[in-house]
Backbone as ProteinMPNN parsed JSONL, in Angstrom:
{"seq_chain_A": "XXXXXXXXXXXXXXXXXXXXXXXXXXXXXXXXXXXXXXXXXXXXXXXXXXXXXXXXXXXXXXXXXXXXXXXXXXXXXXXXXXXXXXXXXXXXXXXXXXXXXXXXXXXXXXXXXXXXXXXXXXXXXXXXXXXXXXXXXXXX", "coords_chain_A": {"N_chain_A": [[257.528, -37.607, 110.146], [258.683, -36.509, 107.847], [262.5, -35.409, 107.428], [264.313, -32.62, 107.492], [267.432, -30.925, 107.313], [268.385, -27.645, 107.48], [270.081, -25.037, 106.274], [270.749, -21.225, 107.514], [271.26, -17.977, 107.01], [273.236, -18.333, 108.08], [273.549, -20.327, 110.37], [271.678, -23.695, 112.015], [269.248, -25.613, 111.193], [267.198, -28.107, 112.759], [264.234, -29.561, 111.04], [261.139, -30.932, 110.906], [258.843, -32.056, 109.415], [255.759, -33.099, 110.964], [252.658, -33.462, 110.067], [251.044, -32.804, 107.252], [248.42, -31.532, 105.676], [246.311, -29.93, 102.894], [246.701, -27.633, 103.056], [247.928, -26.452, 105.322], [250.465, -26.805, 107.197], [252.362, -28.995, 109.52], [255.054, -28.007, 111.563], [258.505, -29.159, 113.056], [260.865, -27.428, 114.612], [263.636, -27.235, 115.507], [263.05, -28.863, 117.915], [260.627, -26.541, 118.362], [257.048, -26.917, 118.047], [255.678, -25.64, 115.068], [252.84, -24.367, 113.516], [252.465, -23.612, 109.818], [251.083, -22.305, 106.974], [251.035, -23.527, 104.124], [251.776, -21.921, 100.728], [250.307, -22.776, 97.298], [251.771, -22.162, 94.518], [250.35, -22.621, 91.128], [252.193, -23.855, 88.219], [251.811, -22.62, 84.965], [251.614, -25.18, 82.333], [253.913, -26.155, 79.913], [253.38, -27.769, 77.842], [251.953, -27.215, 74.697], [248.683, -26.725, 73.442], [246.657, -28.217, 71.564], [243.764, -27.055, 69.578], [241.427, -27.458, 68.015], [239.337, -26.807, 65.351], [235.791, -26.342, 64.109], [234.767, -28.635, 62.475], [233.885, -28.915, 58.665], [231.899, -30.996, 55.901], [233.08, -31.513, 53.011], [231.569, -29.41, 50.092], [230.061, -30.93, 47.617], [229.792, -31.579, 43.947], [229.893, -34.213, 43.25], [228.84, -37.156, 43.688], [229.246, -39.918, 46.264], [229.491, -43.223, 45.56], [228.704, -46.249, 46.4], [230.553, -49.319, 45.287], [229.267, -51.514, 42.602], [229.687, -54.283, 41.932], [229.708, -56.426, 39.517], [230.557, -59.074, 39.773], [231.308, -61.27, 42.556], [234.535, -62.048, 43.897], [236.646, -64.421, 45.076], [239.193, -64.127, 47.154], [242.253, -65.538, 48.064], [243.231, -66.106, 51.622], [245.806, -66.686, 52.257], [249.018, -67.509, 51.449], [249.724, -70.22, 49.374], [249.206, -74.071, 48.473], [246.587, -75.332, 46.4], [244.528, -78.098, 47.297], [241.665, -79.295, 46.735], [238.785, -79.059, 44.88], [235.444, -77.806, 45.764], [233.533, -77.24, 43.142], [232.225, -76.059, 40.081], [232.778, -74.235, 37.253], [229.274, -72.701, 36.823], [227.895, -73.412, 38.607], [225.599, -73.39, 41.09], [225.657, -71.539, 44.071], [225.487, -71.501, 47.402], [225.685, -69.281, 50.587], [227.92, -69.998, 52.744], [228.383, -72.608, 51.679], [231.142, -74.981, 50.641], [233.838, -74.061, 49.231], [236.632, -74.77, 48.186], [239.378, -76.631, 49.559], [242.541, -75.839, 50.233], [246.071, -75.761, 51.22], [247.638, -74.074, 53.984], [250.403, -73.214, 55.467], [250.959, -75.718, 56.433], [248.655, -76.657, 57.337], [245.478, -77.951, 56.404], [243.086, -75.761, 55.104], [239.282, -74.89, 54.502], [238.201, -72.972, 52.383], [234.884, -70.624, 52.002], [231.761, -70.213, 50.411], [230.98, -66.456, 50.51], [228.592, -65.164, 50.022], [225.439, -66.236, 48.202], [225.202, -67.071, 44.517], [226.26, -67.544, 41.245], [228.797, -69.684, 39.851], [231.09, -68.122, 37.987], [234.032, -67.925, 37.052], [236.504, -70.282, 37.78], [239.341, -69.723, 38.289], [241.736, -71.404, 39.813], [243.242, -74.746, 40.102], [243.549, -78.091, 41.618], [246.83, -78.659, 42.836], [247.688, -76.63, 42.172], [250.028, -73.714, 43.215], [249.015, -70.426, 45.009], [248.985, -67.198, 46.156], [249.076, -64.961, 48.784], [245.903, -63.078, 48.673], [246.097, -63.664, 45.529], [242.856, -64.021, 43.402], [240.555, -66.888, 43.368], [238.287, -67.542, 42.355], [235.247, -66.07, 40.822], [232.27, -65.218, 41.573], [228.827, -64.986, 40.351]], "CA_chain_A": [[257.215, -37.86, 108.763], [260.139, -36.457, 107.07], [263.339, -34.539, 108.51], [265.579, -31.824, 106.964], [268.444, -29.733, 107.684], [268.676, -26.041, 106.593], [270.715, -23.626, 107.236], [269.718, -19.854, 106.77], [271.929, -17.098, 107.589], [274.772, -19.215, 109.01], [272.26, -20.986, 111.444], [271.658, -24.499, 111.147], [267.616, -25.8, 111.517], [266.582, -29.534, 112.27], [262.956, -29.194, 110.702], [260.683, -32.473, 110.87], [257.217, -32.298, 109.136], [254.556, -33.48, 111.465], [251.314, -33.57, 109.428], [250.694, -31.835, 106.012], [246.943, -31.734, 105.039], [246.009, -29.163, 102.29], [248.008, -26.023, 102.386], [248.461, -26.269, 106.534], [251.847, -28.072, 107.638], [252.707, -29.267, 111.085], [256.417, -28.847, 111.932], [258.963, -29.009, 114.551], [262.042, -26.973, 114.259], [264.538, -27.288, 116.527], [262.035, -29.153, 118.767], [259.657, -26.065, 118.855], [256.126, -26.929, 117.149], [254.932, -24.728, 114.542], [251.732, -24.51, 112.158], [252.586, -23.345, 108.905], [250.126, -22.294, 105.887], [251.974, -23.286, 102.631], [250.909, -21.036, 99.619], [251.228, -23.129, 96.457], [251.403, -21.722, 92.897], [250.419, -23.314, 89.675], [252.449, -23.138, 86.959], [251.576, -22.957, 83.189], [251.802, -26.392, 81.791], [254.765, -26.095, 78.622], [252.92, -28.379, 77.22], [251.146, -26.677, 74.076], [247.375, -27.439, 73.889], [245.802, -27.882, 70.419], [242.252, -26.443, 69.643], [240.42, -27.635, 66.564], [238.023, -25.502, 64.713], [234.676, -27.394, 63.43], [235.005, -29.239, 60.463], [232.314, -29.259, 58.147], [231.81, -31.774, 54.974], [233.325, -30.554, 52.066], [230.752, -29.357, 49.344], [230.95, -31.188, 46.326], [228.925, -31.797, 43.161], [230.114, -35.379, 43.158], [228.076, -38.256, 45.028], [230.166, -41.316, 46.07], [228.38, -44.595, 45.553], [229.149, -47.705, 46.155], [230.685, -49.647, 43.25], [228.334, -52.54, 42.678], [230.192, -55.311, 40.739], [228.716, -57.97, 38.588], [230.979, -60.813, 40.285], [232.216, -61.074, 43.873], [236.066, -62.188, 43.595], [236.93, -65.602, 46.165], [240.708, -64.307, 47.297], [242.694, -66.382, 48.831], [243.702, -65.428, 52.246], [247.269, -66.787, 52.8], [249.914, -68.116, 50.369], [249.188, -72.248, 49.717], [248.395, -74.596, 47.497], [245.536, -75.587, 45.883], [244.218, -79.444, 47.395], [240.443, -79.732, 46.486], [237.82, -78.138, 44.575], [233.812, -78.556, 45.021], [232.519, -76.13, 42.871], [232.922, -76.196, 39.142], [232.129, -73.047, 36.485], [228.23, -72.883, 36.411], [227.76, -74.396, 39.471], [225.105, -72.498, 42.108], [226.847, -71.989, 45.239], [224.937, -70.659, 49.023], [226.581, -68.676, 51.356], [228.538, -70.992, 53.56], [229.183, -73.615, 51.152], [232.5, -75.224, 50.646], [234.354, -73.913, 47.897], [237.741, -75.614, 47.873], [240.099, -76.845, 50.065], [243.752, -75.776, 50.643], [246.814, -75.918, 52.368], [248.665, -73.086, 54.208], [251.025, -72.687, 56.583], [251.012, -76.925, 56.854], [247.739, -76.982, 57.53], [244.565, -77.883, 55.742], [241.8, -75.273, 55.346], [238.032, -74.864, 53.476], [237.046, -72.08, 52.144], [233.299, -71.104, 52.623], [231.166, -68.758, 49.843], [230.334, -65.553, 51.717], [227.431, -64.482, 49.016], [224.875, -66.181, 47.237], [225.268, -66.489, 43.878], [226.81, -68.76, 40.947], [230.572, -70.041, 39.852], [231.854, -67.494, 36.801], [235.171, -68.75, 36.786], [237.484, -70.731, 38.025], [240.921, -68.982, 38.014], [242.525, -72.532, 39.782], [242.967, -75.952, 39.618], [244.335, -78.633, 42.069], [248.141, -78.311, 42.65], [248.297, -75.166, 41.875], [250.552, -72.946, 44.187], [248.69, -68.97, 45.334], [249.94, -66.483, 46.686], [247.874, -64.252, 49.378], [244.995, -61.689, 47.708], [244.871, -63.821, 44.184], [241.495, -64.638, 42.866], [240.579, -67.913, 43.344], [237.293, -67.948, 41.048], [234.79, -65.221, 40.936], [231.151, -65.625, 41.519], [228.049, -63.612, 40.452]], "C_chain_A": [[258.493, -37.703, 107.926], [260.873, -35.356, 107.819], [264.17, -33.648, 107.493], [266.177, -31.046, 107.556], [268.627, -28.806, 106.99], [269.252, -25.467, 107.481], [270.796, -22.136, 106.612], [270.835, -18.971, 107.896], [273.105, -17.664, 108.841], [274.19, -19.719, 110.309], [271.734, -22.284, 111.032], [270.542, -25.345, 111.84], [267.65, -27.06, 111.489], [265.279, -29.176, 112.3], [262.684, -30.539, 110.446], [259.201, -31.924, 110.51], [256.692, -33.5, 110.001], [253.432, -34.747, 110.349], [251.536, -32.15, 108.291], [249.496, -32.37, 105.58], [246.586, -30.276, 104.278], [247.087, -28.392, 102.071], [248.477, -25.839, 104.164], [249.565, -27.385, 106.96], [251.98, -28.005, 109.126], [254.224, -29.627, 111.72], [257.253, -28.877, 112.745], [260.739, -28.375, 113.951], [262.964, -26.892, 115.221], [264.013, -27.348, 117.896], [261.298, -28.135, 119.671], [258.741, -26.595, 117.496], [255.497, -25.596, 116.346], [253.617, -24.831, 113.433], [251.997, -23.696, 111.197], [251.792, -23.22, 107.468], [251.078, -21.962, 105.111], [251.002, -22.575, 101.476], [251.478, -21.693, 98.504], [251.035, -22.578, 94.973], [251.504, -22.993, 91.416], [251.263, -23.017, 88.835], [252.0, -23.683, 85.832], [252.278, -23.991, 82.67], [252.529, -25.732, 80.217], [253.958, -26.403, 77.281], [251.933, -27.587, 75.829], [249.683, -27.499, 73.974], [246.576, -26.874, 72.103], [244.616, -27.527, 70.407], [242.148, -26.632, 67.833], [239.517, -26.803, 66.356], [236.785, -26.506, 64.376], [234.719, -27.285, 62.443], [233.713, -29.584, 59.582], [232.812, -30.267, 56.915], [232.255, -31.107, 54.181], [232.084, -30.934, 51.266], [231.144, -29.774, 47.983], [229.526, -31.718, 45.445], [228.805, -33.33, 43.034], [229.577, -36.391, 44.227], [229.263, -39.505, 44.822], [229.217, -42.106, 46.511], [229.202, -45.728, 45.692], [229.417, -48.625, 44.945], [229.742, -50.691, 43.505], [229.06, -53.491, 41.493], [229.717, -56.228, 40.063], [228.911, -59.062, 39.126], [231.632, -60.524, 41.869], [233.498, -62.124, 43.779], [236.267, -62.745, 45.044], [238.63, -64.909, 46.026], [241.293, -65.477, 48.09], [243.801, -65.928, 50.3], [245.003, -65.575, 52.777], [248.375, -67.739, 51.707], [249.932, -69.934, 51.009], [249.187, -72.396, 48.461], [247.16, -75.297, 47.516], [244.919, -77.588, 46.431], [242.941, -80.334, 46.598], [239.764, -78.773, 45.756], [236.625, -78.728, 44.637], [233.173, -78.056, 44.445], [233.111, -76.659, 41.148], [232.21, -75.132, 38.147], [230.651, -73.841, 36.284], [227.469, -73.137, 37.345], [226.682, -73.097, 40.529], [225.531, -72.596, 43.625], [225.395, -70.808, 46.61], [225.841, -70.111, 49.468], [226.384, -69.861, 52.734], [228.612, -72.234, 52.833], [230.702, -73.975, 51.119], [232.774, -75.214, 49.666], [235.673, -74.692, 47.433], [238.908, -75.183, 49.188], [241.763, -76.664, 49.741], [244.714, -75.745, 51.47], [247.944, -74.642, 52.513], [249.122, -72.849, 55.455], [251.423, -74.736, 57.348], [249.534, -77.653, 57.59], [246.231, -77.057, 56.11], [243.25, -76.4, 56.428], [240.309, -74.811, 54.387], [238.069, -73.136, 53.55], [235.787, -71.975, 51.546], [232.815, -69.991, 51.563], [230.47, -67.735, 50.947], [228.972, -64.851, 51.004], [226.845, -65.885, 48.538], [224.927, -66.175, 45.958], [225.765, -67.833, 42.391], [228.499, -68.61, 40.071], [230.188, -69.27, 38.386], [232.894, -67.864, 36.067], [235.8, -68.875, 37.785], [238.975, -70.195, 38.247], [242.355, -70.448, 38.124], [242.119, -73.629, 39.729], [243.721, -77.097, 41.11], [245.884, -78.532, 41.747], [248.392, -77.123, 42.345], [248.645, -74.298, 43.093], [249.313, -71.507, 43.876], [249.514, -68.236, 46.031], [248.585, -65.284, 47.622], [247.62, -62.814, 48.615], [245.077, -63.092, 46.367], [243.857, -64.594, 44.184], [241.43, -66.166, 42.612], [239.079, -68.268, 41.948], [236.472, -66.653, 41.524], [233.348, -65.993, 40.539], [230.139, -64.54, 41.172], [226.974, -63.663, 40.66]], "O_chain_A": [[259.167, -38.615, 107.446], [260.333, -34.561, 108.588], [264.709, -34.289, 106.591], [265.606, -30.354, 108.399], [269.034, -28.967, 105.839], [269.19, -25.32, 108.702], [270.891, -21.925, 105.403], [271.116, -19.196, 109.074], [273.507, -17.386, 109.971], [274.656, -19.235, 111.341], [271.302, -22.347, 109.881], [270.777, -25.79, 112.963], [268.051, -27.556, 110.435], [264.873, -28.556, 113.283], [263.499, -31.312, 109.943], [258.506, -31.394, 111.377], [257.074, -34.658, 109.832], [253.405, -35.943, 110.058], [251.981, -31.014, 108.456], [249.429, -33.519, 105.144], [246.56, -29.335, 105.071], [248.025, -28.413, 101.275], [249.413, -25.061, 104.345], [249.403, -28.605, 107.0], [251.708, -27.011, 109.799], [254.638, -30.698, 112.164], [256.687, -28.451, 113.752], [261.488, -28.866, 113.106], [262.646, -25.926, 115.916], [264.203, -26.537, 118.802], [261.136, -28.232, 120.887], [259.184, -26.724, 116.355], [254.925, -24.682, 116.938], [253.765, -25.59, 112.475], [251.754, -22.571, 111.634], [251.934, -24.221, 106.766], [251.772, -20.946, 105.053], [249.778, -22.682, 101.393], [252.686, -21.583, 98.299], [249.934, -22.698, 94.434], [252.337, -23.789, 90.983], [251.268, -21.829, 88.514], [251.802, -24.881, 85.626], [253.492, -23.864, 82.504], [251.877, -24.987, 79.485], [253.842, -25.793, 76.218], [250.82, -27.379, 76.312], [249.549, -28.666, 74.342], [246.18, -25.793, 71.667], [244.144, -27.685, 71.533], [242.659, -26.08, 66.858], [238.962, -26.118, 67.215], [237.117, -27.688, 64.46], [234.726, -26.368, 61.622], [232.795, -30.363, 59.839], [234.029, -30.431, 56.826], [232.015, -29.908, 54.323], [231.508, -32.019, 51.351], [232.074, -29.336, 47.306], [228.493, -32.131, 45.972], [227.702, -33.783, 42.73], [229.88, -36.377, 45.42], [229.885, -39.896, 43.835], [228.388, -41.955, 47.41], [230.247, -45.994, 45.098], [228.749, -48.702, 43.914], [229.364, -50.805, 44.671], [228.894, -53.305, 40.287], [229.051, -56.939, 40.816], [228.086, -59.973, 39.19], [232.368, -59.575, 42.137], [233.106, -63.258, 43.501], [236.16, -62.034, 46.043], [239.274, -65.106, 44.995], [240.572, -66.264, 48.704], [244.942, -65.505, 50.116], [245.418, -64.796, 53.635], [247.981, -68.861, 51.391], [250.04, -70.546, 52.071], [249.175, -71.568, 47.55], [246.715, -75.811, 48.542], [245.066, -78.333, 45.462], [243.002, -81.447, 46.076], [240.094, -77.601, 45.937], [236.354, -79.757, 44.018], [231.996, -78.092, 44.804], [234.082, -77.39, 40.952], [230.981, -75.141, 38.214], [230.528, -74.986, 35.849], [226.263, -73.137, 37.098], [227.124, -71.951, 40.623], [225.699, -73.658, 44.224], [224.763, -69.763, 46.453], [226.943, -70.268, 48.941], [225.435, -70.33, 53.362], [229.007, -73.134, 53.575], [231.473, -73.157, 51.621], [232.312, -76.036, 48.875], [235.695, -75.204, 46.314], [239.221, -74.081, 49.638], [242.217, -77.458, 48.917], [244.362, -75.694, 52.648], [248.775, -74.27, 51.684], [248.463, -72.386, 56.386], [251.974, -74.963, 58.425], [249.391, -78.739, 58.151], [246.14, -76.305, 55.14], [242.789, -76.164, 57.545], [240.643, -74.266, 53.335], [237.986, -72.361, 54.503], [235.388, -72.821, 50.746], [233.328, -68.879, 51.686], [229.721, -68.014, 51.884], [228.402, -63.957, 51.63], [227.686, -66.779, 48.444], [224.659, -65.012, 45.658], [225.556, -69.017, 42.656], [229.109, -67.573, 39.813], [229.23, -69.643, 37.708], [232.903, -68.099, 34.859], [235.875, -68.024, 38.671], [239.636, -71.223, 38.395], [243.306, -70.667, 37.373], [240.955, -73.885, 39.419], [244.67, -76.49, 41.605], [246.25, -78.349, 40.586], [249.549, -76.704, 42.298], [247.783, -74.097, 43.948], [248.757, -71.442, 42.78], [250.614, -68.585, 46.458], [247.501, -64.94, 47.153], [248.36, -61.928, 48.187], [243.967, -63.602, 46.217], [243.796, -65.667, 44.783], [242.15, -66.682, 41.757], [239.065, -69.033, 40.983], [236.885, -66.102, 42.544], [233.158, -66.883, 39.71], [230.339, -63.376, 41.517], [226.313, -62.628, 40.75]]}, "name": "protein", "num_of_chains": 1, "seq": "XXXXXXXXXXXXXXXXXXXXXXXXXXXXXXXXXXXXXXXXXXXXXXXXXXXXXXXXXXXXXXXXXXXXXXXXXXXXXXXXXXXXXXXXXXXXXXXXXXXXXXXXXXXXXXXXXXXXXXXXXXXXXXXXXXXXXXXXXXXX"}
């Protein structure tokens, strides 16, 4: 299996592991066989070992709610311009309609209402450059 040379008190050992299974080794030392029980010690991992405490909720007089807005706010998700619009202030819009077409990145793409609801305003217009996040029209 494997071979080493030691030398111990000015004496110099060819030692050849056999078989090693568990903690018993099988080896040959200067082609006599011997069985050998290795003793191995653990050591303490360096490594530090965090320990959390249980975390409770903090207590507070204050409830958090959901804001609830009057209008849901069409962003626009990538800097473009403006090609198409099918919607126009007033207008009742479904979820998954087609709100207006633009172009970004050299490509054409629709955007789709994700609510229910109807056109507030407008914010753009054909030709008009965006920039990603502003408000394209707000619906309520």
């Amino acid at each position: 299996m494997r071979t080493f040379k030691f030398t111990i008190k000015g004496h110099d050992y060819d030692v050849e592991i056999k078989n090693f299974e568990n903690n018993l080794a099988e080896i040959e030392v200067n082609g006599t066989l011997y069985q050998v029980e290795v003793q191995r010690t653990t050591q303490a991992s360096k490594t530090p070992v965090i320990v959390r405490g249980d975390t409770t909720a903090p207590r507070s007089s204050h409830k958090f709610r959901k804001k609830i807005g009057t209008h849901y706010e069409v962003k626009a998700p990538l800097p473009g311009n403006i090609m198409q619009l099918f919607v126009k202030e007033g207008d009742t819009v479904a979820k998954g309609q087609k709100l207006l077409v633009y172009e970004a990145m050299k490509m054409e793409n629709t955007l789709t209402c994700d609510k229910e609801g109807t056109v507030q305003k407008l914010r753009v217009s054909p030709g008009d450059s965006v920039l990603q996040g502003d408000v394209l029209m707000e619906i309520a």
